[in-house]
C-alpha positions in Angstrom: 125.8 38.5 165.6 122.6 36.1 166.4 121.5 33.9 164.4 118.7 35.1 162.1 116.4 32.9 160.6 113.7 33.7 158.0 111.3 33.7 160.4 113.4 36.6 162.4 112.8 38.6 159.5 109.1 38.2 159.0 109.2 38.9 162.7 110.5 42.3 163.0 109.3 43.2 159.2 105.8 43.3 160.7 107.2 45.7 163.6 108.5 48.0 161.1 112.0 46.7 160.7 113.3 45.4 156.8 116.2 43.7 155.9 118.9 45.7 154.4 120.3 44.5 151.8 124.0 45.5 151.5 124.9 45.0 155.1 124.0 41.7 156.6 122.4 41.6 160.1 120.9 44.9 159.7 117.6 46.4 159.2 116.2 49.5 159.0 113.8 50.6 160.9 110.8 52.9 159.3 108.8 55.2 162.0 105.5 57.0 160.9 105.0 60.8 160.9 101.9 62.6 161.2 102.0 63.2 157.1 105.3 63.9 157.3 105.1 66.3 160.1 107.8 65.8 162.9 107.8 67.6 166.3 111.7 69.7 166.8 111.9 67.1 169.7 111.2 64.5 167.1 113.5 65.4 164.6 116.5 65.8 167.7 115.1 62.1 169.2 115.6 60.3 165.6 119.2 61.9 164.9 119.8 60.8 168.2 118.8 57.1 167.3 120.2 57.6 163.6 123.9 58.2 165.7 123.7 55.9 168.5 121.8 52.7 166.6 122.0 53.2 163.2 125.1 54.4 160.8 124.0 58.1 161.1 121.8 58.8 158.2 117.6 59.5 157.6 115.9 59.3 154.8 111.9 59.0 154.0 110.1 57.1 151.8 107.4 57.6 149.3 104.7 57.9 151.8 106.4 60.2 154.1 107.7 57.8 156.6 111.4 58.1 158.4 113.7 55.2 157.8 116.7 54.7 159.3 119.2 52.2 159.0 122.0 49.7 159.7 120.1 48.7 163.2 121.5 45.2 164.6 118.9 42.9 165.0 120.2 42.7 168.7 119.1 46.2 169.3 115.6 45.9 167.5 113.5 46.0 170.6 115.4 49.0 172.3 115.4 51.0 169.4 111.6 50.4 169.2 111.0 51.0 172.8 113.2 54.3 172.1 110.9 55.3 169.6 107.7 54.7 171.3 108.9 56.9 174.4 109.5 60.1 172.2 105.8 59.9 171.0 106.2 57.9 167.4 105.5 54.5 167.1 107.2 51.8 164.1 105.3 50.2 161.3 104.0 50.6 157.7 104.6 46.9 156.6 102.6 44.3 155.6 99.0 43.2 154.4 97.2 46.2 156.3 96.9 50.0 155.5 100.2 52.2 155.2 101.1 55.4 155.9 98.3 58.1 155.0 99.8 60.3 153.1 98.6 63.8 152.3 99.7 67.0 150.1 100.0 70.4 152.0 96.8 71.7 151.7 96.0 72.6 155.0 98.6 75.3 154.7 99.1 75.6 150.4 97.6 78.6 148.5 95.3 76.6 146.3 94.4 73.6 149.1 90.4 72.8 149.4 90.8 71.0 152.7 92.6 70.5 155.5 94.3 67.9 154.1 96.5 67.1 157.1 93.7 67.1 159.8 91.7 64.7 157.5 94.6 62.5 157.2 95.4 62.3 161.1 91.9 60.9 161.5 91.9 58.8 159.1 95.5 57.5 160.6 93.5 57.3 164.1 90.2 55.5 162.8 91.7 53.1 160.5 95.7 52.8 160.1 95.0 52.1 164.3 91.4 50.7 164.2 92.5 48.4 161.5 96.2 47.2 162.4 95.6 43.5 163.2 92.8 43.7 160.4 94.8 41.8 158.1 93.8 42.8 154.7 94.3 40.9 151.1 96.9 42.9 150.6 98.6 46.7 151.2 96.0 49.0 151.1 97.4 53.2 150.4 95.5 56.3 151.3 96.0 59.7 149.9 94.7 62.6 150.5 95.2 65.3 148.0 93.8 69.0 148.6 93.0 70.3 145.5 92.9 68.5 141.5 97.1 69.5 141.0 97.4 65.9 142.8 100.5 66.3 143.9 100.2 63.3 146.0 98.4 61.4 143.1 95.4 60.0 145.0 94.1 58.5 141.5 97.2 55.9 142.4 96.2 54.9 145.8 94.0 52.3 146.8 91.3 55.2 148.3 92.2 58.8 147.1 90.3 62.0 148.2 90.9 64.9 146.7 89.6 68.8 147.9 87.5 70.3 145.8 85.2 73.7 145.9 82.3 73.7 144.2 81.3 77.1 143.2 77.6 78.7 143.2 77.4 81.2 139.9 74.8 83.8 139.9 73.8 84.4 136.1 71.7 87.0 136.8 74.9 89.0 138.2 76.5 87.9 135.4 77.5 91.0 132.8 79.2 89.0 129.8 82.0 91.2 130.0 84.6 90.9 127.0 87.5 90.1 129.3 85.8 88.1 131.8 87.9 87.9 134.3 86.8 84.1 135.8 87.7 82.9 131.7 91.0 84.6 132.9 91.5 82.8 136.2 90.7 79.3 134.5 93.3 77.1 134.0 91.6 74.8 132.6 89.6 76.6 129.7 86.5 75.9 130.8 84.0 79.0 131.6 83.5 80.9 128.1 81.1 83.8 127.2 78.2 82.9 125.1 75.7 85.4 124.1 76.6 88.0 126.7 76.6 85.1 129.6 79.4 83.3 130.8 79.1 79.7 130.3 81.3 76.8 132.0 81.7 73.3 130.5 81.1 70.8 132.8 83.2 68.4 131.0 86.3 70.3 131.1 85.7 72.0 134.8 87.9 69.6 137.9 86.3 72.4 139.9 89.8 73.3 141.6 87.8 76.8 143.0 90.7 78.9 140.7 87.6 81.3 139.7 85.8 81.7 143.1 86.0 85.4 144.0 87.2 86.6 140.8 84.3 87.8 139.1 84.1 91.9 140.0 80.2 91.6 140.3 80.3 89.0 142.6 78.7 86.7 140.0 80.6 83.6 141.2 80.4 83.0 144.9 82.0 80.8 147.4 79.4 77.7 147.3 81.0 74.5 149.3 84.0 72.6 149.8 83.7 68.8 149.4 85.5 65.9 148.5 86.0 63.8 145.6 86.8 60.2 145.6 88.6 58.2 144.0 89.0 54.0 144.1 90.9 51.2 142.8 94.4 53.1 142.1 97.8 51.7 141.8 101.3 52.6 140.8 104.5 50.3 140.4 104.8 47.2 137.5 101.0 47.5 136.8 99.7 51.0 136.7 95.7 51.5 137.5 94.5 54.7 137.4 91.4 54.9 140.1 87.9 54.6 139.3 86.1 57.8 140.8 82.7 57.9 142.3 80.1 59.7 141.1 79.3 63.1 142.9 80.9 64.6 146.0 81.3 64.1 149.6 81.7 66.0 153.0 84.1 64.7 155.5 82.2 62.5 157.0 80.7 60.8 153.9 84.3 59.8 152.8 85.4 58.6 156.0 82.0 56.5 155.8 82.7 55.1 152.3 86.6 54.7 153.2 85.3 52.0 156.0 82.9 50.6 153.7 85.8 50.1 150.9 88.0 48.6 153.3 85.4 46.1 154.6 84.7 44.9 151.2 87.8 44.9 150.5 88.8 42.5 153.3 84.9 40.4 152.6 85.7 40.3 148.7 89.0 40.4 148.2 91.8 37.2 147.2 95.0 36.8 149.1 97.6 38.6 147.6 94.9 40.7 145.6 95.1 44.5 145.4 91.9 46.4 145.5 93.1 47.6 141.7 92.6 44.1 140.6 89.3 43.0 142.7 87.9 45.9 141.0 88.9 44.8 137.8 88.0 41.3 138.9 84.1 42.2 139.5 83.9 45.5 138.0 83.5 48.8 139.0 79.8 49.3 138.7 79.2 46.1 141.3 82.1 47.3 143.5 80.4 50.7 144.0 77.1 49.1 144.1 77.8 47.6 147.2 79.1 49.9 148.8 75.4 51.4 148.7 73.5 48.7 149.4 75.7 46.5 151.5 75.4 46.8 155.5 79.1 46.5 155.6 79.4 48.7 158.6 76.8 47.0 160.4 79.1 43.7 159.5 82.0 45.1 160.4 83.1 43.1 163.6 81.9 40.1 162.0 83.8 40.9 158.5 86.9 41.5 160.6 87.0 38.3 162.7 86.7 40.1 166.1 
């Protein structure tokens, strides 16, 4: 067994290799998914390593990563080259972003988005872009395709979450006694009011539920945007996120993501999570800048390159 010194560790930890803590002189190694998508191939290479390198198991972690472990520290580099030549690649430690994670809406019956397509390029733009961009601190991405949040993206760092923002016709509207959108609500919202139906605002996450249901075509299809949420965290200190007023198309959020991250990086303490900068300086300034700032003008210069 070599001889592994505390800076060995830090070493491979930032290659996607961690300590194990019950068996000494191992690691385990965690390899990224697309979203926790793996090819057949994929899933055969990785049993393959899991048998040959590791002690024959696989699990994932909380963000849809692959770990495997009980890897000698001797066979670090061949396990990662291993990796890298079945089409996956090692990581999601350290001060930079993790894993994106995203729900199944791309393919689930109530998804707004395609949550998994949005989540590859955000993986390509900025968990690649931004890999030597070290950051204050881990920064987590979700993105969620409808408000069920299964993948909580009010606890990430930057959240997005589908939405579909209906278009009601009043005129079609016919108050009808058993209105069948009132029905299709889950959340209680629409309500008929003087022979029209009416929908509180306040209580309406715009999930799309209702769209289609009327049967006089008095609530229509509209748009399907994006909702955005900052500042979240889960663990010790729990933050719920702060969420930005209005919604956003595809490529506004990928726009405000950037701009988040560079502040982020510009403002941020070492050792700070976004959760607490915004705390720090408060919300209102936080989003402020993020409208008035140049950041991505900046960005080369914010990032040191």
């Amino acid at each position: 067994m070599a001889n592994i010194t505390a800076e060995d560790v830090k070493r491979v930890k930032d290659m996607g290799f961690l300590k194990n803590r019950n068996c000494e002189g191992a690691f385990s190694v965690r390899i990224l998914t697309k979203n926790g998508v793996l090819t057949s191939e994929q899933v055969r290479s990785l049993v393959d390593l899991s048998e040959k390198w590791g002690n024959g198991k696989i699990s994932f972690t909380s963000r849809l990563a692959v770990e495997i472990p009980q890897i000698a520290y001797e066979d670090i580099d061949t396990v990662k080259q291993f990796v890298e030549d079945h089409g996956m690649m090692t990581g999601g430690t350290g001060r930079r972003i993790r894993p994106i994670l995203a729900c199944k809406g791309t393919t689930c019956h109530f998804g707004n988005a395609d949550t998994q397509g949005v989540a590859q390029r955000i993986h390509d733009r900025f968990y690649m872009d931004y890999y030597d961009a070290k950051l204050p601190h881990k920064f987590k991405i979700a993105v969620g395709g409808c408000p069920n949040n299964c993948v909580k993206p009010d606890l990430n760092d930057f959240g997005l979450v589908g939405v579909h923002i209906k278009e009601f016709n009043e005129d079609l509207c016919r108050g009808c006694k058993k209105c069948a959108i009132e029905m299709n609500c889950p959340m209680g919202a629409p309500s008929v009011i003087d022979g029209k139906m009416v929908i509180n605002k306040e209580i309406c996450n715009d999930c799309g539920r209702c769209v289609g249901k009327c049967y006089f075509k008095a609530m229509n299809e509209g748009k399907r945007a994006f909702k955005i949420y900052i500042g979240g965290r889960w663990g010790k200190k729990i933050r719920h996120a702060s969420m930005m007023p209005g919604v956003y198309d595809e490529e506004q959020a990928m726009d405000i993501l950037e701009k988040t991250l560079l502040l982020f990086k510009l403002w941020g303490e070492p050792g700070e999570r976004l959760a607490s900068l915004l705390d720090r300086v408060g919300t209102e300034t936080f989003f402020s800048a993020l409208e008035t700032e140049n950041l991505l003008e900046r960005k080369n210069e914010i990032l040191g390159r």
